[in-house]
C-alpha positions as CSV (number, residue, x, y, z in Angstrom):
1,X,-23.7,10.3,-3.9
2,X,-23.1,13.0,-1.4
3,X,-20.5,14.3,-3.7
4,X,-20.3,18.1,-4.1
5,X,-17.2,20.0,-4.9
6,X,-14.6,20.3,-2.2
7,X,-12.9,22.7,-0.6
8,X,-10.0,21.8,1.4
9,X,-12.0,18.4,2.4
10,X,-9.2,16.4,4.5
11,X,-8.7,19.6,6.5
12,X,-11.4,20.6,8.4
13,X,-12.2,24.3,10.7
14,X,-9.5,25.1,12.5
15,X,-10.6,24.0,16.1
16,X,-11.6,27.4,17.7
17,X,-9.0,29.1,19.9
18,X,-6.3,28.3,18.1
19,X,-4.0,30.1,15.6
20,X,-2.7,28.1,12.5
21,X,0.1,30.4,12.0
22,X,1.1,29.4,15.7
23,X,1.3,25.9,14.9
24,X,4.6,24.5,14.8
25,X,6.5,26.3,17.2
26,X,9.6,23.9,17.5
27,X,10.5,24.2,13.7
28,X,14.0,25.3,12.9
29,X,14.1,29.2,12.9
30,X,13.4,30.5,9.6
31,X,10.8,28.0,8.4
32,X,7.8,29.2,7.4
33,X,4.5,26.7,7.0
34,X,4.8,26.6,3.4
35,X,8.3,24.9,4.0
36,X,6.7,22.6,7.0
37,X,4.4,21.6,4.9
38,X,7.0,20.6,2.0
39,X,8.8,19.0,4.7
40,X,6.2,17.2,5.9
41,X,5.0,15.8,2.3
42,X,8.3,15.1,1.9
43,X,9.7,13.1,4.7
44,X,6.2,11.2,5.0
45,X,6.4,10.2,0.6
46,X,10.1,9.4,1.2
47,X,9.5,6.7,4.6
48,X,6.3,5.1,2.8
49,X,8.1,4.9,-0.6
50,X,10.9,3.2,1.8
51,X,8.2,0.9,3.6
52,X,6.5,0.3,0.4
53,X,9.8,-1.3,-1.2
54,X,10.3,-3.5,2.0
55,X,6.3,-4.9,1.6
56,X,6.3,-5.2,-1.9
57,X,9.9,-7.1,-2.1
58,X,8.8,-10.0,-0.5
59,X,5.7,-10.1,-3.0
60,X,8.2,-10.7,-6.2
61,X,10.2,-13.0,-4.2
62,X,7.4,-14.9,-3.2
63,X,6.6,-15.3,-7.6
64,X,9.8,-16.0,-8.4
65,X,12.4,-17.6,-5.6
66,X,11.0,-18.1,-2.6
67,X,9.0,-22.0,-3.8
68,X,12.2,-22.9,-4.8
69,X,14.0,-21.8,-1.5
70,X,11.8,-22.0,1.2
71,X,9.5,-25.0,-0.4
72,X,11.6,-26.9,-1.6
73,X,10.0,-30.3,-1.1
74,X,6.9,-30.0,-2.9
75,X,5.9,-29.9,-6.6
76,X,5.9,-26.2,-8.4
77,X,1.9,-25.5,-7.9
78,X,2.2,-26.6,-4.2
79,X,5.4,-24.6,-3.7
80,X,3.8,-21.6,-5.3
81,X,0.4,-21.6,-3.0
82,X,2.7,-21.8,0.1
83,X,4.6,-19.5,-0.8
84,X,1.4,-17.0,-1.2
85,X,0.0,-18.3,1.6
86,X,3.2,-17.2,3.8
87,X,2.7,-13.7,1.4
88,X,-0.8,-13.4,2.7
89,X,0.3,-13.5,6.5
90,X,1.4,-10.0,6.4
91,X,-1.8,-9.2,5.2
92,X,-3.5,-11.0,8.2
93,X,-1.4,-8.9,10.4
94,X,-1.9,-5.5,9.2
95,X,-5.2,-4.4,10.9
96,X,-3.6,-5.3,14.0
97,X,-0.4,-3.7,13.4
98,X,-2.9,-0.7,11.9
99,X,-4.9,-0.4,15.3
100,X,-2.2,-0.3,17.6
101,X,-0.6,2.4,15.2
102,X,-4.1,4.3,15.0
103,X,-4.3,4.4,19.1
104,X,-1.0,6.0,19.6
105,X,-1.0,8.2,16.5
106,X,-4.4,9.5,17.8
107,X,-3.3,9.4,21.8
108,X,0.6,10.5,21.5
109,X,1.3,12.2,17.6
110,X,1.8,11.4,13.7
111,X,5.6,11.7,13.6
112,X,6.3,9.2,16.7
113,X,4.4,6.2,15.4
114,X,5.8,6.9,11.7
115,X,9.4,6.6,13.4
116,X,8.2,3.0,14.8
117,X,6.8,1.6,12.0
118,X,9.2,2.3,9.7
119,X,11.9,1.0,12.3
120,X,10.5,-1.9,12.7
121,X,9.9,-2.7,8.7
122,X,13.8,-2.6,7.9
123,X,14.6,-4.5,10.5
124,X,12.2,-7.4,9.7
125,X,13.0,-6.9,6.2
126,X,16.6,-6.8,6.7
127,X,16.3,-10.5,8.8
128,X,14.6,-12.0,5.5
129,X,17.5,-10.9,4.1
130,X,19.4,-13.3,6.3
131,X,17.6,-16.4,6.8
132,X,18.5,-20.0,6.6
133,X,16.8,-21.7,3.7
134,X,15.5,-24.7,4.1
135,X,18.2,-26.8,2.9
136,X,20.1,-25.2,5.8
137,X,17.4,-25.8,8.8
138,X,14.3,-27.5,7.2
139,X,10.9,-26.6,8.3
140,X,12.4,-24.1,11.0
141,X,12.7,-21.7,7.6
142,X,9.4,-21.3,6.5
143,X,8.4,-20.7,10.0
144,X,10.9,-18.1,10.8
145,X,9.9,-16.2,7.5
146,X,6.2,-16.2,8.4
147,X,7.1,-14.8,12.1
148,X,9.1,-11.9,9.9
149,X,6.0,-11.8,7.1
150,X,3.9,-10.6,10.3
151,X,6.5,-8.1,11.4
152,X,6.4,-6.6,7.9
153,X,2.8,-6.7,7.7
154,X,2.0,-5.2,11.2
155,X,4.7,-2.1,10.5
156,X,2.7,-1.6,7.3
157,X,-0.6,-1.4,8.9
158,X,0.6,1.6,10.5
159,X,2.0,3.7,7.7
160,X,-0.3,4.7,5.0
161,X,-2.7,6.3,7.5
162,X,-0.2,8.0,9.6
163,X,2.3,9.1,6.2
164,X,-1.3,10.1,4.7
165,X,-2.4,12.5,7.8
166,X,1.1,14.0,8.9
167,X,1.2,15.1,5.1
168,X,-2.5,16.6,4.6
169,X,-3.1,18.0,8.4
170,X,0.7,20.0,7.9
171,X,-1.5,22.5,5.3
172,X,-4.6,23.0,4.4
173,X,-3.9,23.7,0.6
174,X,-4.4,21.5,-2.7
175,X,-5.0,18.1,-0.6
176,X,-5.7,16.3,-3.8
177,X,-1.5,17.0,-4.7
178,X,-0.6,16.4,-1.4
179,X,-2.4,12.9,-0.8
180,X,-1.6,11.7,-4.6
181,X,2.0,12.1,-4.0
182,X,2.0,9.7,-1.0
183,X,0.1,7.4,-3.1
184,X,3.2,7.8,-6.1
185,X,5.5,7.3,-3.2
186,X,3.7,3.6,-3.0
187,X,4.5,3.0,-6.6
188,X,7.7,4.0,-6.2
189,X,8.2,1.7,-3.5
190,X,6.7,-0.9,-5.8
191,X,9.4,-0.2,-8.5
192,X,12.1,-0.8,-6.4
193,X,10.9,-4.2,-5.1
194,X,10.7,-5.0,-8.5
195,X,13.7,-3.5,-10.4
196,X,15.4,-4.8,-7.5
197,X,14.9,-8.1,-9.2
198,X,14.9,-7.1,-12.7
199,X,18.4,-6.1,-12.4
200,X,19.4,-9.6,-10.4
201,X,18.1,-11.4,-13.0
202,X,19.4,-9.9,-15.7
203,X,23.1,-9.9,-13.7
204,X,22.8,-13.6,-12.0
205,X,22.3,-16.8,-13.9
206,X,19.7,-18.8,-11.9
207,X,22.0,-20.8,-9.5
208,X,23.5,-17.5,-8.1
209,X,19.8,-15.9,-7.9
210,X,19.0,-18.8,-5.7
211,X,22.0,-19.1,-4.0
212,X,22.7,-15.7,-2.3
213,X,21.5,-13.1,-5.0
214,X,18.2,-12.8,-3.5
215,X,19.4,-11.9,-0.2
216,X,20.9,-8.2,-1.8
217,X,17.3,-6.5,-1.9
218,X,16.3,-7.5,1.4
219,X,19.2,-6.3,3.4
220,X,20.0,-3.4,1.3
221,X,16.6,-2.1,3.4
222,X,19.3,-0.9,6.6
223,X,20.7,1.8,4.3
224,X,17.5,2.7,2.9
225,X,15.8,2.7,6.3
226,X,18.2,5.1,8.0
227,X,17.5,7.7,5.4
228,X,13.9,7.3,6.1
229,X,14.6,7.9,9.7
230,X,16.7,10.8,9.6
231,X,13.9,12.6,7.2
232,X,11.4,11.7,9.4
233,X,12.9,12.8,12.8
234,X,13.5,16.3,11.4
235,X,9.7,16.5,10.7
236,X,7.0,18.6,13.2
237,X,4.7,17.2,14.3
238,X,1.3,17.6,12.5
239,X,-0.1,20.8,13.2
240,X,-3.6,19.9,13.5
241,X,-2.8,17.4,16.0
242,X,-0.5,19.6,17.5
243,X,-3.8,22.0,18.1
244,X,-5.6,18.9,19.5
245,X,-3.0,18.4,22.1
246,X,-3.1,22.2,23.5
247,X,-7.2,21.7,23.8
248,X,-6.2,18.7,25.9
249,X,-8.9,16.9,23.2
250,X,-6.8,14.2,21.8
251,X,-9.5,11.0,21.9
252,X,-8.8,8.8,25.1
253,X,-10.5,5.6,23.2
254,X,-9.8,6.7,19.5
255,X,-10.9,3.3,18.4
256,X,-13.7,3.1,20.6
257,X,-14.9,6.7,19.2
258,X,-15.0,6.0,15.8
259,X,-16.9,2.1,16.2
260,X,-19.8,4.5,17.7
261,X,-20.5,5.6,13.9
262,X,-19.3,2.5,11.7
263,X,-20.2,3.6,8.7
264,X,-17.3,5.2,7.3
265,X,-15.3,2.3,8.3
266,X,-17.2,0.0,6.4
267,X,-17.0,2.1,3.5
268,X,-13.1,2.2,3.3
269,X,-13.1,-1.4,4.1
270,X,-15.3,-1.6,0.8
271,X,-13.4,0.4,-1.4
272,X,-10.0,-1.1,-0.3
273,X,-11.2,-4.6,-0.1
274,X,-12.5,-4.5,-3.9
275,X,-9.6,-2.3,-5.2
276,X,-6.8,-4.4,-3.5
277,X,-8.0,-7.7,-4.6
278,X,-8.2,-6.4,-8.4
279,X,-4.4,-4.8,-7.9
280,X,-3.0,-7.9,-6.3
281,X,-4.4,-9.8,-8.7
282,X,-2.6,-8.2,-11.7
283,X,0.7,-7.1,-9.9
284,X,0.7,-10.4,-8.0
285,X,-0.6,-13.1,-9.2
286,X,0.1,-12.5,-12.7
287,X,3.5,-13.2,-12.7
288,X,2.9,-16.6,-11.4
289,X,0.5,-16.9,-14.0
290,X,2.6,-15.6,-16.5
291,X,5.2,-18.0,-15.2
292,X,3.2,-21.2,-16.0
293,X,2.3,-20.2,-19.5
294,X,6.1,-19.9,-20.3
295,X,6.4,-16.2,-20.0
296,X,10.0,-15.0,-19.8
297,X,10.2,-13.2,-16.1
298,X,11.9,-9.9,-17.6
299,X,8.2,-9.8,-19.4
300,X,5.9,-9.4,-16.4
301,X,8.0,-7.4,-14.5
302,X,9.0,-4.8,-17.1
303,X,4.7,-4.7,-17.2
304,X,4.6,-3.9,-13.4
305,X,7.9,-1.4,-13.6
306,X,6.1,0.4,-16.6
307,X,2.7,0.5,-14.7
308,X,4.2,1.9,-11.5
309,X,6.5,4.8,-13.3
310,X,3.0,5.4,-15.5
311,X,1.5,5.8,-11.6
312,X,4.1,7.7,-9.9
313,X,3.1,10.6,-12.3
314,X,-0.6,10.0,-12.8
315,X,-1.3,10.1,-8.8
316,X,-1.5,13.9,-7.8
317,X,-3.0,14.3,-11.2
318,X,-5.9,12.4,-10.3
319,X,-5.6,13.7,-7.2
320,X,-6.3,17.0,-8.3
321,X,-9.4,15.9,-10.8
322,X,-10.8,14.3,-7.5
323,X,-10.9,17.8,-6.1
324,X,-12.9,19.0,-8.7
325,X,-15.5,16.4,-9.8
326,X,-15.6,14.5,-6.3
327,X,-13.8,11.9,-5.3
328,X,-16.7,9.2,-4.9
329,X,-17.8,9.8,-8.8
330,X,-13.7,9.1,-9.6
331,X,-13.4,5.9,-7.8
332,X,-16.6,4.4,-9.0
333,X,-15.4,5.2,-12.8
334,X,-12.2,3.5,-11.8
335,X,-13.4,0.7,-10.3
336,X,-15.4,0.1,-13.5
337,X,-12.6,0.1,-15.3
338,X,-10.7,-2.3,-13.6
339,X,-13.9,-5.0,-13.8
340,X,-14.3,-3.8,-17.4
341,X,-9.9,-4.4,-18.1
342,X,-10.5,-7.6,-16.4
343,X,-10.7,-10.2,-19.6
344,X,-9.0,-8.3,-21.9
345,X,-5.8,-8.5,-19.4
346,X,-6.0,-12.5,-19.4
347,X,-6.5,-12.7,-23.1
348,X,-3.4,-10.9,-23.1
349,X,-1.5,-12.9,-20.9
350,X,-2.8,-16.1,-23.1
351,X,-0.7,-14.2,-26.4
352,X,2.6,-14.4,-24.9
353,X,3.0,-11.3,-26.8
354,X,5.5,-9.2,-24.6
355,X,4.0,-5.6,-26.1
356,X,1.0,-6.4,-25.7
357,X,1.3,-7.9,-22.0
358,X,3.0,-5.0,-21.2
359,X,0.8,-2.6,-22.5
360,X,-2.4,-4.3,-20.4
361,X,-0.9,-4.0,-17.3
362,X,0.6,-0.8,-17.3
363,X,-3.1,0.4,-18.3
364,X,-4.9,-1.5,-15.6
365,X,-2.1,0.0,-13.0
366,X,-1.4,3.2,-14.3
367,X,-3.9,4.6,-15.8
368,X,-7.2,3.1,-14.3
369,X,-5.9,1.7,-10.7
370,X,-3.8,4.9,-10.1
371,X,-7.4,6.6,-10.4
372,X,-8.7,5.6,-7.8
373,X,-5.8,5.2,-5.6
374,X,-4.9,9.4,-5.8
375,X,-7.8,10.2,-4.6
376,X,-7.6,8.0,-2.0
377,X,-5.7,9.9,0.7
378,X,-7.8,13.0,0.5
379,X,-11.1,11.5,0.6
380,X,-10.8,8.9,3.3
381,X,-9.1,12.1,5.7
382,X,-12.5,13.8,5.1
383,X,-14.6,10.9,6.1
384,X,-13.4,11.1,10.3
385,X,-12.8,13.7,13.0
386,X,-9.3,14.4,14.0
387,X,-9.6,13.0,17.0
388,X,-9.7,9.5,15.3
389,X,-8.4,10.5,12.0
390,X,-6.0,7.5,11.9
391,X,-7.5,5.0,13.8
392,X,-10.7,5.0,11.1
393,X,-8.7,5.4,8.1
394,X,-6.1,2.7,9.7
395,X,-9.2,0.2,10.7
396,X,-10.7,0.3,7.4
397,X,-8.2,0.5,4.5
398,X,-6.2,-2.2,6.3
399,X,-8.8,-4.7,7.2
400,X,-10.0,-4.4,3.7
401,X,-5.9,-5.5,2.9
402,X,-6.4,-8.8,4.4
403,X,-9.4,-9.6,1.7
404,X,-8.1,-8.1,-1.2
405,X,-4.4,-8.2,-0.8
406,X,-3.9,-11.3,1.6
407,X,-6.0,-13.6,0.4
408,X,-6.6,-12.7,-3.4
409,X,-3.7,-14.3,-4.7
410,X,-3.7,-17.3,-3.1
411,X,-7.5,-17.8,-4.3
412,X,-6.7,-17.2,-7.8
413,X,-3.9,-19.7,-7.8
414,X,-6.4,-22.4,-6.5
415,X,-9.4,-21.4,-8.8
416,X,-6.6,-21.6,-12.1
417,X,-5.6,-25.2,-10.4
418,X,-9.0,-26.4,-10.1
419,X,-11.0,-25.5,-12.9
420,X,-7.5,-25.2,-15.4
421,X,-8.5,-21.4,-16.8
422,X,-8.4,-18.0,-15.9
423,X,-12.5,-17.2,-16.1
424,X,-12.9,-17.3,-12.7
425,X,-10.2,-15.3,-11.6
426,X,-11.5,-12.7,-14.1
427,X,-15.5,-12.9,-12.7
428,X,-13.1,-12.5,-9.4
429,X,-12.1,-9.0,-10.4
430,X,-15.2,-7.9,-11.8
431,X,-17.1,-9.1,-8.1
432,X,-14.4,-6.9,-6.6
433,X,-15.0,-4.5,-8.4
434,X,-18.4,-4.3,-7.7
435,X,-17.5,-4.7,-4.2
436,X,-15.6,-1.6,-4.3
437,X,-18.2,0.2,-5.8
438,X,-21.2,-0.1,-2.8
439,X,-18.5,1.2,-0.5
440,X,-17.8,4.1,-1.9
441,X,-21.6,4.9,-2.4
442,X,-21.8,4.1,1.3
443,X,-19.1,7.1,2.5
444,X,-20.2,10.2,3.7
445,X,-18.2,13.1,4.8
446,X,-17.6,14.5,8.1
């Protein structure tokens, strides 16, 4: 399983005539790299956490409002797959975004591209925020918020890799930690786009949800993504790069350089692919589900805040028992759980027991999904070369989105509407699973 105990795995040698304690020169005077690195873990936790809300925002709005406001015209289960299949375009454009974001981060710096993406996010998000429904402009609406779906979706194919990297390459110590606490910062993004909406639900009655109540989260993202900004432009830039640039051995044709040797970038693409389609599925397409069987919405979404807060916390802890017993032999025993939580989360929707609904998915995202997700950051750093450190982690982990985030939803809407039960979503998880599984038997370290 190629799977022995680590030590320091996302950071490799330091590259030989160079001095670590060098590194870092333009920091403010007085900062050591103990404090760099703090900086750096937290500026890069705070902007994803930031990006994170914008992404996951539209994902609840896309259960809950947006068939009502954008697709209008057709009956609920028609509404509800268009509204998906608008979800799943950011998906589709988050390799894309991901390599562009992976050739400059490897050509020009960490911090730099960070600044972009994250720009670029709030504003899309924010123009959600202020779009004509289609009462207001017809068809024009949808289309408009499937141009701004894309923009979301290509600023996110850049962050996780370069948030991931500017955090582990800033210090080579306890990588587990470090990587598990941008993974929490994901959750946490994933609370607010969801407590955004607990709280207007429990505050609006439905005609003022509809009306302009949704609007509040979306543009609220301006304020949140000038904080971001301001963290991130007092940041160094990542050591380790920094050392590449001095060498004058910064990759010319990063993406080109790591396609010579695929096979790590399949093996992300596995893991992610069978991993996201399982997490989608539950935190997703659930509330849909949940919808349909008469489920109050304060139910499912209470289930996803509880699951995140569980994951916030459980991240760096796995994290750190991925440094110790491997991170290939952690994300295959989560991966197994999440095919083996599979039927026992649908029987639980079926109850319409809130406890018990809520219990289900705050296991399968907490406890057994956050498992393999802290590991995550750490492990896929240590399967490439610095010189095309993001573009492989970018390539992989985000075309592996498109299958498992993009597209897993709207599948499992369609199989529910064609065969009229949830068995073959389930078998979906489990195949995911599986899926998940082979790639992470596949990786091998650099």
């Amino acid at each position: 399983m190629n799977d022995r105990a680590y030590v320091d795995p996302a950071h490799p040698p330091t590259l030989p005539g160079t001095d670590p304690g060098a590194l870092g020169r333009d920091a403010p005077p007085g900062l050591g790299a103990p404090d760099r690195a703090r900086r750096a873990v937290a500026a890069a936790s705070i902007g994803t956490a930031l990006e994170w809300y914008d992404f996951f925002l539209y994902g609840t709005a896309a259960a809950l409002v947006f068939p009502a406001l954008f697709f209008p015209g057709e009956d609920q289960l028609t509404g509800v797959l268009l509204s998906f299949a608008v979800f799943a375009t950011g998906f589709l454009a988050r390799p894309l975004g991901g390599l562009v974001a992976g050739h400059l981060g490897d050509r020009y710096g960490r911090r730099a591209t960070l600044l972009g993406t994250l720009l670029l996010m709030g504003v899309a998000t924010a123009l959600i925020g202020l779009l004509p429904t289609y009462a207001q402009i017809g068809a024009l609406a949808p289309a408009l918020l499937v141009v701004l779906r894309l923009a979301q979706g290509a600023a996110t194919g850049g962050e996780w890799g370069g948030a991931v990297l500017l955090a582990l390459e800033s210090s080579p110590g306890r990588p587990g930690v470090r990587g598990g606490l941008i993974q929490s910062a994901l959750y946490v993004g994933l609370i607010l786009g969801n407590l955004a909406f607990v709280v207007l639900v429990a505050v609006l009655d439905e005609q003022q949800l509809l009306a302009w109540g949704w609007r509040i989260p979306f543009l609220a993202s301006l304020v949140l993504v000038g904080v971001g900004v301001y963290l991130r432009r007092r940041v160094d830039e990542s050591p380790e790069f920094t050392a590449l640039l001095e060498l004058r051995r910064t990759a010319r044709h990063p993406l080109g350089e790591v396609l010579r040797r695929p096979r790590n970038v399949l093996a992300v693409f596995l893991v992610r692919a069978g991993q996201n389609t399982t997490f989608y599925l539950v935190s997703v397409f659930c509330l849909s589900y949940a919808a349909s069987l008469g489920l109050e919405r304060w139910v499912t979404l209470t289930a996803l805040l509880v699951g995140a807060g569980i994951a916030v916390v459980a991240c760096p802890l796995w994290g750190r028992v991925g440094e110790r017993v491997g991170p290939v032999r952690l994300t295959v025993a989560a991966l197994g759980g999440l095919a083996v939580i599979a039927v026992p989360l649908f029987l639980a929707l079926d109850t319409g027991s809130a406890a018990l609904v809520i219990g289900v998915v705050a296991l399968a995202i907490g406890i057994v999904n956050a498992a393999a997700d802290g590991v995550q950051p750490m492990w896929f750093a240590s399967l490439f070369d610095a010189r095309v450190r993001y573009s492989g982690i970018t390539m992989g982990r985000e075309a592996g989105a498109i299958v498992g985030g993009g597209l897993s939803p709207l599948l499992a809407a369609w199989l529910v509407a064609t065969t009229g039960h949830w068995w073959p979503v389930a078998a979906l998880m489990v195949a995911a699973a599986a899926l998940g599984i082979v790639g992470a038997l596949l990786a091998r370290r650099t």
